[in-house]
GUTORVEX-770325 format. One record per atom (N, C-alpha, C): y, z negated, x negated; residue in one letter. Coordinates in steps of 0.2 Angstrom, whole numbers, plus 5000, padded with zeros to 4 digits. Each point is the difference from the previous one (the first is absolute). Layout:
BEGIN
YZXa...
***
This chain:
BEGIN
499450004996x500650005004x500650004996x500049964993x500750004995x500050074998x499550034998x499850054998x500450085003x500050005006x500250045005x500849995000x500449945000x500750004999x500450004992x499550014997x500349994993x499850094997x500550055000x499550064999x500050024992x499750044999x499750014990x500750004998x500550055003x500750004996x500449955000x500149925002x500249975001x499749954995x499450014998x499549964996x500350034993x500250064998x500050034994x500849995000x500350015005x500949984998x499949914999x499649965002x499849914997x500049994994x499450054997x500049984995x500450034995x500450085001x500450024997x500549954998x500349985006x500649955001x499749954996x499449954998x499849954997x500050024993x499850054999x500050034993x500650014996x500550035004x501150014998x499849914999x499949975005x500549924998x499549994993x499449994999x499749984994x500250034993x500250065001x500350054994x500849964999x500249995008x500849994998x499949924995x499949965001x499749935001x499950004992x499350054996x500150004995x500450024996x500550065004x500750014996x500549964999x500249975005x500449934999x499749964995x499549985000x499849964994x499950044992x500050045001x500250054991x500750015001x500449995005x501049994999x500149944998x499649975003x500249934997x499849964994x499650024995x499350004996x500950034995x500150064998x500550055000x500549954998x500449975008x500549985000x500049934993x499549965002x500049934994x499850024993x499750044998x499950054995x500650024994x500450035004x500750044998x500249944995x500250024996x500449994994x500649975000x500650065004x500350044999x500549975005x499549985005x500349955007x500349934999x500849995002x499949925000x499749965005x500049934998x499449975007x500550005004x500750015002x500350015007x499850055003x500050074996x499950085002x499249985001x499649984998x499350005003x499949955008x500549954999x499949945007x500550055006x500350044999x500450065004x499350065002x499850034994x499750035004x499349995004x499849934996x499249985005x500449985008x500449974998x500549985009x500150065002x500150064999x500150055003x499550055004x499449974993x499250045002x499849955007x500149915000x499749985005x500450015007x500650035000x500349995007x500050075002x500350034994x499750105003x499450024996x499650005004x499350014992x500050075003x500050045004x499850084999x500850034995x500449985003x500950034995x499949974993x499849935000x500149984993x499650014997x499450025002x499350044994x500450084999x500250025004x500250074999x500550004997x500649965000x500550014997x499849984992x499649944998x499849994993x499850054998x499650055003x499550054995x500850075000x500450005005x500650034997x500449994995x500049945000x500449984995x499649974994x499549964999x499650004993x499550035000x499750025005x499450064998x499650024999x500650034995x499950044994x499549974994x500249965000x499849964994x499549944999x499849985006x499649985002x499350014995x499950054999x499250044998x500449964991x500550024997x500249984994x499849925001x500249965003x499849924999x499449995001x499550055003x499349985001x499750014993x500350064996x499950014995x500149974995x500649955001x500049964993x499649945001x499949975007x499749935001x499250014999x499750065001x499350024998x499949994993x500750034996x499850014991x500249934998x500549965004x500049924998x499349975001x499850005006x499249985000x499350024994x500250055000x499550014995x500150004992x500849994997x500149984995x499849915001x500049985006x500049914999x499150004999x499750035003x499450005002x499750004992x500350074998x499550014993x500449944993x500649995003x500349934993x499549945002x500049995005x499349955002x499249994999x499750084999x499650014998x499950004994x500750024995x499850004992x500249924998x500249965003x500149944999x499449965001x499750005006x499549974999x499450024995x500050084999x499450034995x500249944992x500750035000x500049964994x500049915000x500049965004x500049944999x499249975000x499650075004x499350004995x499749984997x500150064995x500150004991x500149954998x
***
């Protein structure tokens, strides 16, 4: 009987529509991720923009990737070669306290 009032395109625009929020969900968390990251930001300009991501989250993720963006891919870049330079000084330190 549920069956009969709920039709297949209705079921596929559900999950579509569940799928957007879980994708958008995980975007705001790589904006945010991003935002405390940044370098370059002072902690005013970052407590401005996460305030701006929670009260307008669809404007203020859009507007972030407007305005830093770009660069974004750059800070995952550095933060990835910071992890793996700490990773391998940690590595050769312990090999040598070994010895």
């Amino acid at each position: 009987m549920l069956a009969s009032n709920y039709p297949l395109f209705d079921v596929f625009m559900s999950t579509l529509y569940f799928a957007l929020f879980f994708v958008w969900i995980i975007f705001v968390f790589h904006v945010m991720v991003d935002i405390f990251r940044s370098h370059d930001l002072s902690g005013g300009a970052k407590a401005l923009w996460v305030l701006f991501i929670i009260v307008l989250p669809l404007i203020g993720t859009l507007a972030y990737l407007l305005v830093r963006g770009g660069s974004m891919h750059e800070r995952q870049l550095h933060a990835v070669a910071a992890q793996q330079k700490a990773f391998e000084d940690y590595v050769r330190n312990v090999a040598n306290s070994k010895q």
